[in-house]
N, C-alpha and C positions, 0 to 999 in steps of 0.2 A: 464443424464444431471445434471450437478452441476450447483444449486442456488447459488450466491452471494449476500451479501445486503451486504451494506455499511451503514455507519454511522457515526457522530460525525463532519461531517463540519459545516464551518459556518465563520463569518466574526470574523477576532481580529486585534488588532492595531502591528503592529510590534514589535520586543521583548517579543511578548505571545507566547501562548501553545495551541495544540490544541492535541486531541488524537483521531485518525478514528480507525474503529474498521469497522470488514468485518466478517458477519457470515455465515460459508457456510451450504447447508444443505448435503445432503448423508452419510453414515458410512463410508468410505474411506477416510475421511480427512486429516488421516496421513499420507497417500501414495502422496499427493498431496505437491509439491514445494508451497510457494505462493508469491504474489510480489505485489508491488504498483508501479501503471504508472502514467503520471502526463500529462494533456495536456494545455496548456495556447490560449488564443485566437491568431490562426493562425498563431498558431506552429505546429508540431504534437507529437505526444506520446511520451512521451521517459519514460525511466526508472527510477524507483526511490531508491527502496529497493527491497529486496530478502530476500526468507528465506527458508533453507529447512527443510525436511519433518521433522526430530528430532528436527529441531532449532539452531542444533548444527553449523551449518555457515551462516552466515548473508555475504550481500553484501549490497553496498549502491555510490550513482552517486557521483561523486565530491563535486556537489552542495548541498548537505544535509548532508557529514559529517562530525559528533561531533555535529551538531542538531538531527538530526534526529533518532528514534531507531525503529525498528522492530520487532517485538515477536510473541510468538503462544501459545495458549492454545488447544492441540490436544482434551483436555475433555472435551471442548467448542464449539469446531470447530470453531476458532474464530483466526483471525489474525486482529495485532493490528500493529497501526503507530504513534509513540507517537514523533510529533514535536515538538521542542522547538527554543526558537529564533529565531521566523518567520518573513521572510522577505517579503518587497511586489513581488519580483520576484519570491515568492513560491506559487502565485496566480495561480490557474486554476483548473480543474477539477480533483481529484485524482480515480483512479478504482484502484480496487482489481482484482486478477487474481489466477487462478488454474493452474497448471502445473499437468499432469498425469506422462508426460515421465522424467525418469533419465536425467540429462546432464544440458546445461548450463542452470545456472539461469536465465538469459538475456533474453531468447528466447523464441519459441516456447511453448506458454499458453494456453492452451486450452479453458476455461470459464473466461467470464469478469464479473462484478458487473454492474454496472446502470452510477457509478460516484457518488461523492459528493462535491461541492462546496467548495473551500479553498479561500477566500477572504482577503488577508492580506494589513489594511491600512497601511499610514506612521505617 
């Protein structure tokens, strides 16, 4: 089993910065895709970013790009979400997620995080 902990939400006024940050535990960190999902009250999940195992390609939803950046520290085991330009529609719950298998980013995650709170005023 792959731990997840998240970190780094919290409330800011639109126009700010926030950066989550997700540290997994296990030695296999690099082998693992990773991604942040985003959930808003009574909505459901959807995508937000992607990253794979090297770093070496990023994905990212409509609504987050040129704000939003994704990154990884494999010596860390630590993937990070560095938003900028936060809108109040980027309110909700953010998780982290582990991918074992090869193939789409999008999909199929094997371990989630807990969540962390993204609260953006106007």
């Amino acid at each position: 089993q792959v731990q997840l902990v998240e970190s780094g939400g919290g409330l800011v006024q639109a126009g700010g910065s926030l950066r989550l940050s997700c540290a997994a535990s296990g030695r296999t960190f690099s082998s693992y895709s990773m991604g942040w999902f985003r959930q808003a009250p009574g909505k459901e999940r959807e995508f937000v970013s992607a990253i794979t195992r090297s770093g070496g390609i990023t994905d990212y939803a409509d609504s987050v790009t040129g704000r939003f950046t994704i990154s990884r520290d494999n010596a860390k085991n630590t993937v990070y979400l560095q938003m900028n330009n936060l809108k109040p529609e980027d309110t909700a719950v953010y998780y982290c997620a582990a991918k074992i298998r090869v193939g789409n980013i999008h999909y199929d995650y094997d371990y989630w995080g807990q969540g962390t709170q993204v609260t953006v005023s106007s």
